[in-house]
Structure formats: C-alpha cells, structure tokens
N, C-alpha and C positions, 0 to 999 in steps of 0.2 A: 123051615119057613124063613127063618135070617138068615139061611143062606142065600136062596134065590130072591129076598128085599137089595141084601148087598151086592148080588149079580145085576141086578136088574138098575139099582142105581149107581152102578161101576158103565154099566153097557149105556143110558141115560147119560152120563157123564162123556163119555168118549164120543158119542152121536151129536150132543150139542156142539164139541168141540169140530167135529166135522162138518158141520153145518156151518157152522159162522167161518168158514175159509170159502164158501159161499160166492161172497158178495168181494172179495177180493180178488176172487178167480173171474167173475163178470166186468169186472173192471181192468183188468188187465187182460182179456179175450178183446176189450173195445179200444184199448188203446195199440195192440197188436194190430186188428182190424185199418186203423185209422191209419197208421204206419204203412202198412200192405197196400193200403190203396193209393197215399200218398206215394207213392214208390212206381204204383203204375202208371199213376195220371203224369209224371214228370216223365216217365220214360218214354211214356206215350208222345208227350210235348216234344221231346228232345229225339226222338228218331225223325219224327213229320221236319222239324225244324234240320236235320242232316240230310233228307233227302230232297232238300231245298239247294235249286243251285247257288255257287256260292256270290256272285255280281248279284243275285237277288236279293241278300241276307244282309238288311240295313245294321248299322253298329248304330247300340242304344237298346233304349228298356225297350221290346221288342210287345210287350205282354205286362203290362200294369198288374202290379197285386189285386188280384179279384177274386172272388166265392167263384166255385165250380158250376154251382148250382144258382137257380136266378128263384126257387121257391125254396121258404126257409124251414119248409117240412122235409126238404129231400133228406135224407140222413149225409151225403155228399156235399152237402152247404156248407159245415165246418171246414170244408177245403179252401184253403186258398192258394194258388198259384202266380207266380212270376217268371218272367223269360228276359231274360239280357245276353248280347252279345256286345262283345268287346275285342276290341285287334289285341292282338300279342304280338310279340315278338323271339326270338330264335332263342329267347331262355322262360318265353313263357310268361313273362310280366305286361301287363296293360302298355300297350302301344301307341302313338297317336297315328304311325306310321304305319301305312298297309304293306307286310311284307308276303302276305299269301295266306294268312293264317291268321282266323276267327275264336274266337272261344265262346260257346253259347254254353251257359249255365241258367236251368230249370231247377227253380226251388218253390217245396210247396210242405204248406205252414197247415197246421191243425192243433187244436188242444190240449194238452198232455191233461192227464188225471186229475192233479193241482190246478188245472184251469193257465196255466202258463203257454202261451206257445212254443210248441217243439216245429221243429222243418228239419227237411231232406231236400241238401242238393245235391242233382248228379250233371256233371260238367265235362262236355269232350270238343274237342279243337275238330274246326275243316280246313283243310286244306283247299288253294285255288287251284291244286295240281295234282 
C-alpha cells in the first residue's frame, strides 16, 4: 500500500511538473506565430513594391507605420508595418544622388512576450537597369 501512495505521488509529482511547461509552450507558439506572420506581410510588401517600375518608385516613407488591421479584434492588428525607399549609391550608403539604384526596406513591428516591440526588416535594392 506505501508503495503504490509513493508511486502515485512520484507520478503526481512529475505530471504537475509537466503541466506547468504549459503556459510557456503557448506563449512562445504566439510569439513564433507573430514572427511567421510578420515575415510574410513584409515580404508580401517588398516583392509588390519590386515588381513596381522603377521611375515609379517615389524616395521617402513610401507606407507610414500603421496596424495591418483597421479592427482591433482581428488577431493581425498587433501588426504594424512600414515601407521606405532611399537612393544609394555604388557602396550602398543613403544617396541624395540618383545613380540607378533604390533601396526599399519593409519593416513590421509586433509585441514580444515582455510587451516590448520586436520588428523584422527585410531590405533589397532595384536597379534602373
């Protein structure tokens, strides 16, 4: 009978331990989640914006920081999004000069766990040629 009390409150013991890794496994699934999505909506941004010609493609914030979402139930609302293009030049640094080459960089900001904002940018150059 004290065997199976001590079996039973060894197995009680190790179950609650696994349970309480829980709530830190749903909390890092949503910060993954939020990440992944971040990741597509900028890529999303930045390919439309590359297959843009390039005489089209004004230099300047192109895309003001804004929520994804315009209702603040969507679970995509925590997104927010920015778009800038800037000249470069032949080593890649902010230009004032147009030598044929843009650099558009897509960055989109959401909440880390802590409540801080985390962002991802992804940034590629077009050529006028």
């Amino acid at each position: 009978m004290i065997e199976a009390l001590v079996a039973t409150a060894i197995l009680t013991i190790g179950l609650m331990a696994i349970v309480g890794t829980f709530p830190f496994s749903i909390k890092a699934n949503k910060g993954s989640e939020l990440s992944s999505l971040a990741s597509s909506y900028a890529r999303t941004q930045l390919e439309a914006m590359l297959t843009t010609p390039y005489d089209s493609l004004s230099v300047g914030t192109i895309e003001a920081r804004h929520h994804l979402a315009a209702d603040s139930s969507d679970p995509i609302y925590v997104l927010e999004r920015e778009s800038v293009i800037s000249l470069v030049d032949a080593n890649l640094t902010n230009s004032i000069t147009d030598i044929g080459m843009k650099k558009i960089a897509v960055t989109v900001y959401w909440p880390n766990r802590q409540g801080v904002s985390s962002s991802l940018t992804l940034t590629s150059l077009l050529s006028s040629k």
